[in-house]
Backbone bond lengths (Angstrom), bond angles and torsions (degrees), N, CA, C in turn:
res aa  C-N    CA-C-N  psi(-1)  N-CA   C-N-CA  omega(-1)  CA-C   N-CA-C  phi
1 X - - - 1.438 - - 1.530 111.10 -
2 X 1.026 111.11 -43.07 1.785 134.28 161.37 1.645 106.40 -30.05
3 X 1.359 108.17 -56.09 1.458 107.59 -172.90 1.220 109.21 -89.73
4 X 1.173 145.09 -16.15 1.178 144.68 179.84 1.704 113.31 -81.11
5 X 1.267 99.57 -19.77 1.813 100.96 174.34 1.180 101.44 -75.70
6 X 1.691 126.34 -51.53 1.090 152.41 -172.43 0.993 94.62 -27.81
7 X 1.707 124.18 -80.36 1.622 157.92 -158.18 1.522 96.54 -57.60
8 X 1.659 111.02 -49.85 1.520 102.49 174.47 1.581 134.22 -74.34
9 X 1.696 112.02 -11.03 1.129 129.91 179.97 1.865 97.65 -74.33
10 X 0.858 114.39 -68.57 1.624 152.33 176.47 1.951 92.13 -26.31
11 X 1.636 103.56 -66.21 1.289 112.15 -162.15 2.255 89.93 -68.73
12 X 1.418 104.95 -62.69 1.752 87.67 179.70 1.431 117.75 -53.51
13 X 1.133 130.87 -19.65 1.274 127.08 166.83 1.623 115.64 -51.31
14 X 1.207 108.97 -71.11 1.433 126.47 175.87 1.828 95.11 -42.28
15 X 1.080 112.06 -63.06 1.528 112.85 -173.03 1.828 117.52 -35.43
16 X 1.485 107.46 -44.67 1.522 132.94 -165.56 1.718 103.00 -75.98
17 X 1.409 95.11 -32.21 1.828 104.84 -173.24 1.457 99.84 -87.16
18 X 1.482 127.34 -42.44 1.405 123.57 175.07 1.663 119.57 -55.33
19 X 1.765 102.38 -40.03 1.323 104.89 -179.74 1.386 107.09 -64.90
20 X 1.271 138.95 -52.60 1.132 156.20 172.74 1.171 120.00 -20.13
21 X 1.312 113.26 -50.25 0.973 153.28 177.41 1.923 134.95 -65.01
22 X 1.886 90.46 -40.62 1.130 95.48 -178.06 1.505 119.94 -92.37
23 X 1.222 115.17 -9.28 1.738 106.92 -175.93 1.531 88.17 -92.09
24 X 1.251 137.10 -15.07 1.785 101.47 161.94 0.815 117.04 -83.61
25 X 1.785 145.05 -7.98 1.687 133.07 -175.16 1.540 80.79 -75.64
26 X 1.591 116.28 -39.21 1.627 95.75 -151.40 1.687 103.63 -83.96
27 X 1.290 117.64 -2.97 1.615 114.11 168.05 1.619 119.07 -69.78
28 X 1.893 86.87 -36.46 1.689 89.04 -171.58 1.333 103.58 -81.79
29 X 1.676 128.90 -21.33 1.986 117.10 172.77 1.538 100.37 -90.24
30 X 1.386 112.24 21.86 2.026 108.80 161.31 1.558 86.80 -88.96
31 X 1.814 120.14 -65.83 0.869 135.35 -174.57 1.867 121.52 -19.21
32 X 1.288 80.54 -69.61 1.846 106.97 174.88 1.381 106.71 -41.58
33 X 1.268 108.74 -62.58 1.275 131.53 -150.56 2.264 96.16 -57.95
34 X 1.920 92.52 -63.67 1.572 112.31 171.41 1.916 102.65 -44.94
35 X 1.221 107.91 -45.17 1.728 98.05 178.29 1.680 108.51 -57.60
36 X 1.088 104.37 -54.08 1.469 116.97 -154.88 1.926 92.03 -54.46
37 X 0.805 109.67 -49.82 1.722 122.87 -141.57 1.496 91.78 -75.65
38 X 1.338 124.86 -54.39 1.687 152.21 -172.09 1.867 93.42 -67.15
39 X 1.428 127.35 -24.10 1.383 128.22 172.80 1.431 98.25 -76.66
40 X 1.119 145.50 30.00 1.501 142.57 167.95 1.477 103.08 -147.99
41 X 1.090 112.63 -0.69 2.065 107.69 151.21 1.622 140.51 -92.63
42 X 0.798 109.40 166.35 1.640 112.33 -155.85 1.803 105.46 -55.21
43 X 1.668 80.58 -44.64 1.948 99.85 -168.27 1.913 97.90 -105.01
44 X 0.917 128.97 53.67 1.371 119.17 176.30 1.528 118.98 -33.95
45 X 1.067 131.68 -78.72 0.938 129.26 -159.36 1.530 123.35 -65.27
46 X 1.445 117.53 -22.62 1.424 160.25 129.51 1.859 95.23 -17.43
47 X 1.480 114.32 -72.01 1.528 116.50 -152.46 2.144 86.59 -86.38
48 X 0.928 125.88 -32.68 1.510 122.81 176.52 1.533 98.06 -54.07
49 X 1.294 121.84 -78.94 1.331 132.06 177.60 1.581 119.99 -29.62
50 X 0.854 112.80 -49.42 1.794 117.82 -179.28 1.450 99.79 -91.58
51 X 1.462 134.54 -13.36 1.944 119.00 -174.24 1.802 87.24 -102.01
52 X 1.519 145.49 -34.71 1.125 138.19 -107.94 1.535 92.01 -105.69
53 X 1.650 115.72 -5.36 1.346 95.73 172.37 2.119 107.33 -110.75
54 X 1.239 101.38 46.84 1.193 136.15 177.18 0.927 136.89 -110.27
55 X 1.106 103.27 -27.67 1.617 142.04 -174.85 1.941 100.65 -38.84
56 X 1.184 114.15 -51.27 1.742 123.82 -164.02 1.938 92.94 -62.63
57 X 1.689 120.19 -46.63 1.375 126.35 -147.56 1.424 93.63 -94.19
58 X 1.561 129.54 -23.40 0.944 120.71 -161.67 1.928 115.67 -108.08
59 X 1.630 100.87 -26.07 1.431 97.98 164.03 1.181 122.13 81.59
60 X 1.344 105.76 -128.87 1.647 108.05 165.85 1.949 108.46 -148.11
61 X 1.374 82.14 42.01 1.473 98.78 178.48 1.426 115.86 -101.52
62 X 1.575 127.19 104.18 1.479 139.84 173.62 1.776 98.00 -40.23
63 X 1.186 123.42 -72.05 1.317 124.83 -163.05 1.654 107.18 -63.25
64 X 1.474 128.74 -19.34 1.439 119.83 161.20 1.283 116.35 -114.26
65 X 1.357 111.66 35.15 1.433 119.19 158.40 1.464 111.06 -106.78
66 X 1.514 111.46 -24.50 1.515 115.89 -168.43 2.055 97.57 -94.48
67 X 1.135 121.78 -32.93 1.482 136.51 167.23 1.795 97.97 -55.78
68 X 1.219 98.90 -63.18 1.478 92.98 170.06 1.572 133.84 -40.73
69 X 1.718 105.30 -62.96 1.315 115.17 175.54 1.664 110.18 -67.11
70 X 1.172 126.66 -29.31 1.422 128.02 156.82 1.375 123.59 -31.04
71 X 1.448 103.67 -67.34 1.963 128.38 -170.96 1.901 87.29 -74.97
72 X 1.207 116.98 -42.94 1.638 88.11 -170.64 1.592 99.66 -78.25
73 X 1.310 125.50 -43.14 1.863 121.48 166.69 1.696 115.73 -21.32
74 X 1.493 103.69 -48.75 2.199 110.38 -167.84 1.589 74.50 -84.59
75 X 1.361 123.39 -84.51 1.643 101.82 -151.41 1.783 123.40 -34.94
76 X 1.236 102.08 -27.71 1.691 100.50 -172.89 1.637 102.25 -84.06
77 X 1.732 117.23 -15.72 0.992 112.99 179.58 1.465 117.24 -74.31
78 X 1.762 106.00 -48.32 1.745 106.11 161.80 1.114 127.61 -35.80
79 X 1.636 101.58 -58.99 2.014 112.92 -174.65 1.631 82.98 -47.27
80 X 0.832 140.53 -107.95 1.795 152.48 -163.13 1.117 110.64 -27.26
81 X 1.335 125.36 -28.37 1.609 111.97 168.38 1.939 107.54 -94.81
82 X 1.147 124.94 -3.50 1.380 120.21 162.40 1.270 104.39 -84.57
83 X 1.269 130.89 -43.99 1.526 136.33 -169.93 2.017 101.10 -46.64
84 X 1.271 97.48 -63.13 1.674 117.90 -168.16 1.632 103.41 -60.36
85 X 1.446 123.26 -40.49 1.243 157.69 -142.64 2.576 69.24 -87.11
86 X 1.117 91.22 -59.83 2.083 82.15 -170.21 1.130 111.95 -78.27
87 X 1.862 109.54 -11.95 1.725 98.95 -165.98 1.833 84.10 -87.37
88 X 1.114 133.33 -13.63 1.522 139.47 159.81 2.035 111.70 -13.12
89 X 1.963 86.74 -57.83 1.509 108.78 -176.00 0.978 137.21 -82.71
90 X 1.615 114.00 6.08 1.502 132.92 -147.67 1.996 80.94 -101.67
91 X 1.689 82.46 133.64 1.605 91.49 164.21 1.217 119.20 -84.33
92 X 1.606 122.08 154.81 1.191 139.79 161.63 1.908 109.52 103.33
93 X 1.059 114.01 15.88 1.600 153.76 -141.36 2.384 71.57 -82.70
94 X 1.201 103.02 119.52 1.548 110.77 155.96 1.514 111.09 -68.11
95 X 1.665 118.05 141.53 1.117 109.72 -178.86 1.553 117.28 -46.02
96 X 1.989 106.99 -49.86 1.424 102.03 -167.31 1.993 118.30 -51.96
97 X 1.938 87.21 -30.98 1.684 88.26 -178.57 0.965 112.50 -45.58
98 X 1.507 115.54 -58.78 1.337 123.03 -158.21 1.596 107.94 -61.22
99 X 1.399 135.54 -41.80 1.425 127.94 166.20 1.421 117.27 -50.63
100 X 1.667 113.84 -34.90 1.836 98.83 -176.46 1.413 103.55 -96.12
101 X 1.333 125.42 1.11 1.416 108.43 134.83 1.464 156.60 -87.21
102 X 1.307 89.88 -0.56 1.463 123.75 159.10 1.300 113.03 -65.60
103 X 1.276 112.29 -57.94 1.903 126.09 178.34 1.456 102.86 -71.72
104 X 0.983 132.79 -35.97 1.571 132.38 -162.02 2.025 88.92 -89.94
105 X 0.383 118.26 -51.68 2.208 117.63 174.18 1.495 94.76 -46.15
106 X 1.312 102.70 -65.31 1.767 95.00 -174.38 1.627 115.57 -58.28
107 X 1.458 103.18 -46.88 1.683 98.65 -179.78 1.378 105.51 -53.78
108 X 1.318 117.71 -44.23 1.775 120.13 -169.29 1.689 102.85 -58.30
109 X 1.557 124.64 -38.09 1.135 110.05 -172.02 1.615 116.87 -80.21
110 X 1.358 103.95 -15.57 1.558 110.91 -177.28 1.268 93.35 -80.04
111 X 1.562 136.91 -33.08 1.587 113.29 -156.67 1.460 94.02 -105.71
112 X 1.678 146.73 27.61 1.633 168.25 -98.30 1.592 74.02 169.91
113 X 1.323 141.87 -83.72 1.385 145.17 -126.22 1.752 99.54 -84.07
114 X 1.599 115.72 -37.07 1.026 141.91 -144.17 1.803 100.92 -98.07
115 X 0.964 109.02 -60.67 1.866 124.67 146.76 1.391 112.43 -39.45
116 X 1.449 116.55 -57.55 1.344 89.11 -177.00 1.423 131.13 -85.84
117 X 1.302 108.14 -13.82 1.695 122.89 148.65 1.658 113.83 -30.04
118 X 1.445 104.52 -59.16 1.367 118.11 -151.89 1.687 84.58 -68.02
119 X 1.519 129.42 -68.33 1.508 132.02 173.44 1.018 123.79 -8.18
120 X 1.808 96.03 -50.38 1.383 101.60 -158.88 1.856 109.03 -98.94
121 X 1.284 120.45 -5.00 1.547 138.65 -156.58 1.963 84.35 -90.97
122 X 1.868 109.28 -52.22 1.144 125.90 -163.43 1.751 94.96 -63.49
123 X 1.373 107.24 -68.50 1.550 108.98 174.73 1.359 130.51 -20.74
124 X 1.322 125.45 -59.73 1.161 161.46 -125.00 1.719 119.71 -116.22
125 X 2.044 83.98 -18.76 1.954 90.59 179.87 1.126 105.33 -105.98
126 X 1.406 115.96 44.83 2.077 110.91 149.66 1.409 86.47 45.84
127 X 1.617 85.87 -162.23 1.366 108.70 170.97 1.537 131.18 -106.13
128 X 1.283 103.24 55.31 1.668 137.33 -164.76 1.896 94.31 -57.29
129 X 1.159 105.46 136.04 1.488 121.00 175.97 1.523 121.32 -101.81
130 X 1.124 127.89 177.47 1.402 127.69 147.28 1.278 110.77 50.10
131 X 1.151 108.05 -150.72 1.234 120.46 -173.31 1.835 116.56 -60.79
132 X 1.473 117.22 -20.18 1.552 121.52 -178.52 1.649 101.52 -72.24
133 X 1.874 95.22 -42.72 1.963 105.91 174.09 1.407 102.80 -46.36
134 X 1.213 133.56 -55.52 1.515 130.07 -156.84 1.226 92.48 -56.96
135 X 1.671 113.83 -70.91 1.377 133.62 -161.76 1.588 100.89 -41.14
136 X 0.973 148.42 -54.30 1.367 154.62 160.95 1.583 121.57 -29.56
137 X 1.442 105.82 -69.36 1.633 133.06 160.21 1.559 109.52 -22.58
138 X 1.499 95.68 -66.45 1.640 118.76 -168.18 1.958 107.62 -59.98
139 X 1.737 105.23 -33.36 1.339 87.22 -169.97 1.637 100.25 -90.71
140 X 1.364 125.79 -14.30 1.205 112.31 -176.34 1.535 103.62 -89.22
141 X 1.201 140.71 -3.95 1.304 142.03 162.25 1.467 111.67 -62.13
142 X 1.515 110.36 -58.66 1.390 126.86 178.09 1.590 103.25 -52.50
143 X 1.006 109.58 -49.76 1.860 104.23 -166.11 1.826 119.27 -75.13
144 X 1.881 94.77 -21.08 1.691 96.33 -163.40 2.201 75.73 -94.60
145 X 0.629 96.99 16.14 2.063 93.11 -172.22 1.881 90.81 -90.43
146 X 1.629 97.43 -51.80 1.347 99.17 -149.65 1.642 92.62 -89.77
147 X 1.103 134.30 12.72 1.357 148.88 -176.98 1.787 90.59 -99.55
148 X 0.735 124.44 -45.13 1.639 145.81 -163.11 1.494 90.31 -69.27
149 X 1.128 129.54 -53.65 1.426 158.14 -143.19 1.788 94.29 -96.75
150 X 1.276 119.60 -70.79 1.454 130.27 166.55 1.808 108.59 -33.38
151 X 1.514 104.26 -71.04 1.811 92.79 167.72 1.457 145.33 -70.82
152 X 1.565 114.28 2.34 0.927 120.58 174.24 1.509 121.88 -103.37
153 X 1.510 81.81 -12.47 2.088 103.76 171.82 1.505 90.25 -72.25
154 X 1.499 122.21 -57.99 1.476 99.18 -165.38 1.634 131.58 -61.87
155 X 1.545 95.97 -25.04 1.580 111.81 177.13 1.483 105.69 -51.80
156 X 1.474 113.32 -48.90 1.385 122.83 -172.95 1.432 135.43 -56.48
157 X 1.931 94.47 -20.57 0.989 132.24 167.06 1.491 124.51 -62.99
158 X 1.455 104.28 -1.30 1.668 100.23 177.24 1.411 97.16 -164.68
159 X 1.419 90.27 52.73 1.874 108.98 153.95 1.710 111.46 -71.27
160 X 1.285 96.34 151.46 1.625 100.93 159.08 1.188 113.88 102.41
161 X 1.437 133.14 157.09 1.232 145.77 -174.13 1.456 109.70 -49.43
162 X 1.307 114.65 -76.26 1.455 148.64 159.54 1.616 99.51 -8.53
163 X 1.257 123.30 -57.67 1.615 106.65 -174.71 1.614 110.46 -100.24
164 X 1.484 127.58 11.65 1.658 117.30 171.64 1.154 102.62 -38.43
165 X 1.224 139.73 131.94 1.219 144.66 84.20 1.695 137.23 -167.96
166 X 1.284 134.62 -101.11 1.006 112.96 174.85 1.552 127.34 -83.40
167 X 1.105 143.03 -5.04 1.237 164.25 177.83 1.978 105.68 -85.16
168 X 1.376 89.31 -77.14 1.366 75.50 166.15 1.442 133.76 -64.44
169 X 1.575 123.03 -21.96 1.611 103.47 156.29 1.135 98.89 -87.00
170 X 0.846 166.77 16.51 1.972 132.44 155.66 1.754 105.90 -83.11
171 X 1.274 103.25 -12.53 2.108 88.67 -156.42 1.796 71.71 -110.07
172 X 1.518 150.28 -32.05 0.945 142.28 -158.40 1.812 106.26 -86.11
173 X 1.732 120.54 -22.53 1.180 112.62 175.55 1.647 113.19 -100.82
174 X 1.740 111.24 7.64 1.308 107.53 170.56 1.530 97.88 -79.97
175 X 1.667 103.04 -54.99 1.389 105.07 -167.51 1.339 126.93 -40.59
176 X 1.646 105.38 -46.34 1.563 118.53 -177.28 1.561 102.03 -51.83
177 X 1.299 122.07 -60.72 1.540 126.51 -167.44 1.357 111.00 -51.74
178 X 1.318 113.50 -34.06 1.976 122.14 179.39 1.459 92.05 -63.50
179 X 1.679 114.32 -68.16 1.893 104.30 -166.93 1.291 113.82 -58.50
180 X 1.975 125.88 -20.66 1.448 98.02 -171.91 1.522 94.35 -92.85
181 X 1.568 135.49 -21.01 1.685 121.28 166.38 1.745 111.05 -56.39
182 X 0.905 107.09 -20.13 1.959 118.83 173.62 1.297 114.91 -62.18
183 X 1.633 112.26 -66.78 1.107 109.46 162.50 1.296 136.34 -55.95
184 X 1.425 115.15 -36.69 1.146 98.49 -178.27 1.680 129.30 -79.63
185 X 1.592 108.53 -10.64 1.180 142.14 134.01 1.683 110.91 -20.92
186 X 0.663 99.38 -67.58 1.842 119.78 176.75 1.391 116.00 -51.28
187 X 1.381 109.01 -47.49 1.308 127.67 -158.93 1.958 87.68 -83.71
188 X 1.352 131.21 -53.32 0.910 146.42 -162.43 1.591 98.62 -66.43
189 X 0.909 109.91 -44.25 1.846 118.98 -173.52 1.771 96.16 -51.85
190 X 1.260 99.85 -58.58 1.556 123.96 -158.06 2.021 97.82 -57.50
191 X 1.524 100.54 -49.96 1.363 93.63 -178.93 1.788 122.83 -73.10
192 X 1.708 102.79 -18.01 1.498 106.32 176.37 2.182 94.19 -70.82
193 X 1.144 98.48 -36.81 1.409 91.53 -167.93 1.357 114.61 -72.21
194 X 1.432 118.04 -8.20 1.959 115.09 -173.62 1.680 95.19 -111.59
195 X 1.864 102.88 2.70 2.000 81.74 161.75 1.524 105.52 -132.77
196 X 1.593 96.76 56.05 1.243 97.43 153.73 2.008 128.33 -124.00
């Protein structure tokens, strides 16, 4: 009887060390998985860094890795369109500044409007097949593209000699960081969509 407690002490033991055990193998094949996938984007190390504390929600699931890289794409797009949205108020503002921050608020809200479409298009398609899957695919491709398109319009927005300096780098290195989390956003969509 002696050994049989033993054997049962022994066996929950083993049980407590396995559990212990198992939500880090399964953090580090979220982990793996977030390396592997982010090695076929523009900004790798960029798209690891912003998905990797995700890692627990996202697994080793393409379609909530790309939902993921989506939702972190609009939030960085908001932060950056509130950011631009105050440098709006900043005195001493050059006329031209003040217009490509005028244009760069609007681009931010179109490629804000356009993201959250895509979130919500991605969210929202069940487990849609065939030809309804494409139809789905296609509009959140189209919208995180022209979102892509929206932040790089604003960057463009403060070309030229004439606006160097501090204004244009602060709203030009938020912006950049939104289009390359966008893209790689993009890039991520594209690979949930070629393994389905």
């Amino acid at each position: 009887m002696a050994s049989s407690s033993i054997i049962f002490l022994l066996l929950s033991l083993l049980c407590i060390v396995c559990e212990a055990r198992s939500p880090t193998a399964a953090r580090s094949g979220a982990s793996n998985f977030i390396k592997a996938s982010c090695s076929a984007t523009k900004y790798p190390s960029l798209c690891i860094q912003s998905l990797a504390a995700f890692a627990p929600s996202i697994q080793r699931s393409p379609r909530q890795l790309a939902q993921t890289a989506l939702s972190v794409s609009l939030e960085r797009a908001k932060s950056t369109q509130a950011f631009v949205s105050k440098m709006k108020k900043f005195r001493g503002l050059k006329r031209r500044e003040y217009e490509g921050i005028k244009d760069c608020i609007e681009e931010m809200s179109e490629s804000v409007d356009r993201l959250s479409k895509s979130v919500q298009e991605l969210k929202y398609m069940g487990q849609a097949k065939g030809q309804d899957f494409l139809w789905h695919v296609s509009n959140v491709e189209t919208w995180v593209s022209a979102a892509l398109t929206d932040e790089n319009t604003c960057v463009d927005g403060f070309a030229g000699r004439a606006l160097d300096g501090k204004i244009k780098a602060s709203i030009g290195a938020r912006v950049i960081n939104v289009a390359q989390v966008t893209s790689n956003a993009l890039s991520l969509v594209n690979q949930f969509a070629s393994k389905q």
